[in-house]
C-alpha positions as CSV (number, residue, x, y, z in Angstrom):
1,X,13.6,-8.9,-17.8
2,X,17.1,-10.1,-18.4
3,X,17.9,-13.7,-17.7
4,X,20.9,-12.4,-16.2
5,X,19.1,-10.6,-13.6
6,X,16.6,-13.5,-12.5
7,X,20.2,-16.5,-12.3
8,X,21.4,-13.4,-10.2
9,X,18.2,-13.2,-8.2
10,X,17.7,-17.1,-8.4
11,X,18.4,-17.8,-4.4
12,X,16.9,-14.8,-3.1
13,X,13.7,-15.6,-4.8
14,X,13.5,-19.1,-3.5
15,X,14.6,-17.9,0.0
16,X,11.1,-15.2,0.1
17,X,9.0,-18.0,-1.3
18,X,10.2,-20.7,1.4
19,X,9.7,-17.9,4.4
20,X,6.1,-16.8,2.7
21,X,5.0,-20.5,2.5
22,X,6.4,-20.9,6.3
23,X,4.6,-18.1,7.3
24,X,1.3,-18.5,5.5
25,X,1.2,-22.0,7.0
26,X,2.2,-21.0,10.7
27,X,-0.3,-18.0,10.9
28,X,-2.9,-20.5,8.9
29,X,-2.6,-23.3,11.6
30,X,-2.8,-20.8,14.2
31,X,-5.9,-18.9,13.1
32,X,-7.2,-22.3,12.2
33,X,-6.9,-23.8,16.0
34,X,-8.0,-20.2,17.6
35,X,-11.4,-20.4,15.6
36,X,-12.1,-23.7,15.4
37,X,-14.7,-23.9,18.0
38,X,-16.2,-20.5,17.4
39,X,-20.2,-21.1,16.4
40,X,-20.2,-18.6,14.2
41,X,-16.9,-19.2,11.7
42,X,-17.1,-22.9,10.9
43,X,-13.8,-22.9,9.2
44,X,-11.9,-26.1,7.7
45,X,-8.0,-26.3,7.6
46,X,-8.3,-25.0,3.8
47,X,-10.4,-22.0,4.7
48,X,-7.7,-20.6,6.8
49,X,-4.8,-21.4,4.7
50,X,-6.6,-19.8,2.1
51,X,-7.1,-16.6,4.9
52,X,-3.4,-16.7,5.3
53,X,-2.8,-16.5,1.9
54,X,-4.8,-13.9,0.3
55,X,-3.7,-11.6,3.7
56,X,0.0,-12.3,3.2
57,X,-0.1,-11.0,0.0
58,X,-3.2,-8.4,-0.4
59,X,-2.6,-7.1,2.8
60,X,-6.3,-7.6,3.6
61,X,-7.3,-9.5,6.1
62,X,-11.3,-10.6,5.6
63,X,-12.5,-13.5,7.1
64,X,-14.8,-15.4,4.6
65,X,-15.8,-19.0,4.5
66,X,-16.2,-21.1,1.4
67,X,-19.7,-21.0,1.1
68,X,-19.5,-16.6,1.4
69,X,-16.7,-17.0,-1.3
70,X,-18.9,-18.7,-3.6
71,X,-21.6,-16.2,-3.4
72,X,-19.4,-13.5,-4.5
């Protein structure tokens, strides 16, 4: 890749990664306070930011708590 091409692309790519962080931190603290007093998904604040995350950008959307990620 030219350097050219990412001083061109410089703004634009701090723009996306400002609205990304927004959103995975809006959609985090909502799924966070929606489950939070479901029995069955005991969930911490980084449990759901890390949900936000990995569905922002997979595209996947499973819900896994830390102990079921550390099984896999």
């Amino acid at each position: 890749m030219d350097s050219q091409h990412l001083e061109q692309a410089y703004k634009e790519l701090g723009l996306l990664i400002i609205l990304v962080s927004i959103a995975v931190l809006t959609f985090s603290s909502l799924v966070f306070f929606a489950e939070k007093d479901a029995p069955e998904f005991q969930w911490t604040f980084l449990d759901s930011f890390w949900w936000g995350l990995m569905t922002l950008t997979t595209g996947e959307a499973k819900k896994r708590t830390a102990r079921q990620r550390k099984r896999l």
